[in-house]
C-alpha positions in Angstrom: -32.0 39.6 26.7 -29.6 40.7 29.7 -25.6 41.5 28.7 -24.8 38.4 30.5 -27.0 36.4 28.4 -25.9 37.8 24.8 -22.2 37.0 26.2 -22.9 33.6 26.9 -24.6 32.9 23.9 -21.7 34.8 22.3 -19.5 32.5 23.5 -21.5 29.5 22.5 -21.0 30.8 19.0 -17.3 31.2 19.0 -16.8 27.7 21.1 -18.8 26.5 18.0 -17.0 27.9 15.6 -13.4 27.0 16.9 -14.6 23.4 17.1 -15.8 23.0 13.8 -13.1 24.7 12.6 -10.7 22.4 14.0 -13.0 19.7 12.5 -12.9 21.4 8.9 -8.8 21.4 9.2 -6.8 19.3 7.5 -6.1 15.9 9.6 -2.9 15.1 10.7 -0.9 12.9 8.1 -1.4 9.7 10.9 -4.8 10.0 11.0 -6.1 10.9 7.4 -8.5 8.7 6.0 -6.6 6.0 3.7 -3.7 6.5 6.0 -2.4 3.3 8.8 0.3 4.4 10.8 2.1 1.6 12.6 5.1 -0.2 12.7 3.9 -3.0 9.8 1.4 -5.2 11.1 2.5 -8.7 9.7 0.6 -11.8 9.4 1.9 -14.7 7.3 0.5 -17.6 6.5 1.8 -21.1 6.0 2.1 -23.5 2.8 -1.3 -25.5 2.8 -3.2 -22.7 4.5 -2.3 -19.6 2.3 -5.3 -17.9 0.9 -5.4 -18.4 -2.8 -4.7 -18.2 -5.5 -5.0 -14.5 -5.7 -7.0 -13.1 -8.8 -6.3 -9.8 -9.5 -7.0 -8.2 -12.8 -7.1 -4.5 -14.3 -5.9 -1.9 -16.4 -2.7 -0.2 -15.5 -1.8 3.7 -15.1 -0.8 3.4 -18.7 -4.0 2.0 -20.2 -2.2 -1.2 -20.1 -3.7 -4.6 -19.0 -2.6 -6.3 -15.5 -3.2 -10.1 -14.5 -1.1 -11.4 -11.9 -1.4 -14.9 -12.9 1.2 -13.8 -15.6 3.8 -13.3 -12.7 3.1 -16.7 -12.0 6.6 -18.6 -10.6 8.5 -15.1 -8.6 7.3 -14.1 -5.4 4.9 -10.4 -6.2 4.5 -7.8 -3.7 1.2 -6.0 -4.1 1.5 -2.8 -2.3 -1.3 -0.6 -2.2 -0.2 3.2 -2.4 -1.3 6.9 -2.9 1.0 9.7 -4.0 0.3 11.6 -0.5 0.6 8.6 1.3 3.9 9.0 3.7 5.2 5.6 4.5 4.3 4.7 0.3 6.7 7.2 0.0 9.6 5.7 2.3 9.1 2.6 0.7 9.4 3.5 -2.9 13.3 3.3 -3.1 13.5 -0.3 -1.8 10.3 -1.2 -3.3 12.3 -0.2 -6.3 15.2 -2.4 -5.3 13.5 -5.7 -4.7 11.2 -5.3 -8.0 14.9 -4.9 -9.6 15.7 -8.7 -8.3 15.3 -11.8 -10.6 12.6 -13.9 -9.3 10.7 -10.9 -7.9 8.2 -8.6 -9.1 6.0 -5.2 -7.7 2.9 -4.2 -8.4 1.0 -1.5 -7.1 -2.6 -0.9 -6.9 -2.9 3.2 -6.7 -6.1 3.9 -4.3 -6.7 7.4 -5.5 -4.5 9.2 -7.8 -5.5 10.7 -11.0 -2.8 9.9 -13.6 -0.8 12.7 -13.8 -0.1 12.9 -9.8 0.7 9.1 -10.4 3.1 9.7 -12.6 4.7 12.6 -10.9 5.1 10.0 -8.0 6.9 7.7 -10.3 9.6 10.0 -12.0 10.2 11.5 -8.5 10.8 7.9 -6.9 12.4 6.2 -10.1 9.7 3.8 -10.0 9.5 1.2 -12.4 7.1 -1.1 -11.2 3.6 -1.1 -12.9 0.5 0.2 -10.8 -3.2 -0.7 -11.1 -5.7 2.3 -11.9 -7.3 1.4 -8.5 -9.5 4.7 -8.0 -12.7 3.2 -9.0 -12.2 0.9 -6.3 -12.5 -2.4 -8.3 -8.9 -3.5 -7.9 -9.1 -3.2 -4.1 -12.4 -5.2 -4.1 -10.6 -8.1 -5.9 -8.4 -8.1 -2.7 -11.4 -8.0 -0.4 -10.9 -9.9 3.1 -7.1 -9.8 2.5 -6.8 -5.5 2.2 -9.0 -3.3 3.8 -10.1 -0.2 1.7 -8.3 2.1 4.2 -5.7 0.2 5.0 -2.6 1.6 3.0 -0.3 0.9 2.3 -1.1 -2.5 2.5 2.0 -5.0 1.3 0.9 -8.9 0.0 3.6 -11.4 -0.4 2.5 -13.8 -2.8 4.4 -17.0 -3.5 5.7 -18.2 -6.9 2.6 -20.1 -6.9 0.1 -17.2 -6.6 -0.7 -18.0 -3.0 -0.4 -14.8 -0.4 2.2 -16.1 1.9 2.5 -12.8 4.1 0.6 -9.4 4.5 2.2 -6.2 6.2 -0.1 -3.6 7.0 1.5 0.2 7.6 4.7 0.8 7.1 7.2 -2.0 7.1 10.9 -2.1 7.6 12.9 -2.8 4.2 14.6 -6.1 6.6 11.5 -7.2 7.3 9.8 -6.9 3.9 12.9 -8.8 2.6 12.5 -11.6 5.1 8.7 -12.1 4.1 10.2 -12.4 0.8 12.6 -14.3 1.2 10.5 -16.9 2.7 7.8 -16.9 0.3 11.0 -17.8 -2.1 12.2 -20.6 0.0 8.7 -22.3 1.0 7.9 -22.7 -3.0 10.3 -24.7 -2.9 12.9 -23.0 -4.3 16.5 -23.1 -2.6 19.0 -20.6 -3.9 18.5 -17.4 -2.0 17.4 -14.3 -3.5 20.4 -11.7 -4.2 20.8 -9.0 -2.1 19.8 -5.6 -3.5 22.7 -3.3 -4.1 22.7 0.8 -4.0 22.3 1.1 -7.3 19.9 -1.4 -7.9 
């Protein structure tokens, strides 16, 4: 083999290896698998076409048992979530807020977490809210057609009558997470507006 040959197929190698290097590298926080960047995605449906009622059913963080048909009469946000996860993390704090509302109620279905990162998650954020073990995938299948398996966080507004009245895909604006509220509130049937969250609530 001539000099010129070994270098080219010396440089073959290290082209190789840069490339699957860069391949092997950890992916950039927007494009990490379980990850949707965005500005929030929103579809919401109205009364008489919502899909429903949701079913979903499973064992919390805690080794405690979940059915959402016992939230039955508040509006629930279901928000999918993983400790890593950067917008689950900006919404935390008013996710917080709005589960501290009367008439309202979170709860979260973790994608991936072992306990103890779950809970690390929840003392740093002063969550409150109750999470489904959701690493074994079954919670996320009970919301199949409605979340994808990627897709997170994923946000579900579900009426006082178990109905999902909105979904929010990516992160979405504490406003606008407040509005779908809001309106899932109102469209039961209910008149008196929601109270607005305070800073310390």
């Amino acid at each position: 083999m001539t000099r010129r040959a070994r270098l080219a197929v010396l440089l073959a190698i290290v082209v190789a290896v840069v490339l699957w290097l860069v391949g092997c590298a950890p992916p950039d926080a927007n494009t990490s698998p379980g990850y949707v960047s965005g500005d929030g995605a929103v579809t919401e449906w109205k009364v008489g076409t919502r899909p429903g009622p949701l079913t979903l059913k499973g064992v919390d963080l805690t080794g405690a048992t979940i059915d959402l048909a016992d939230y039955r009469g508040q509006v629930v946000i279901v928000t999918t979530w993983y400790a890593g996860c950067p917008p689950c993390r900006a919404e935390a704090p008013d996710l917080v807020k709005l589960d501290a509302l009367d008439g309202v109620s979170v709860v979260g279905v973790n994608t991936r977490d072992d306990v103890d990162t779950a809970e690390a998650f929840r003392r740093t954020f002063g969550v409150t809210f109750p999470s489904l073990n959701g690493s074994d995938g079954t919670a996320v299948a009970q919301l199949q057609g409605l979340v994808a398996v990627r897709a997170v966080p994923t946000a579900l507004i579900i009426d006082p009558d178990g109905y999902v009245a909105a979904r929010a895909v990516g992160h979405i604006e504490p406003s606008t997470l407040r509005a779908l509220v809001d309106a899932a509130h109102n469209a039961s049937g209910e008149s008196a507006a929601l109270p607005t969250p305070g800073p310390s609530s």
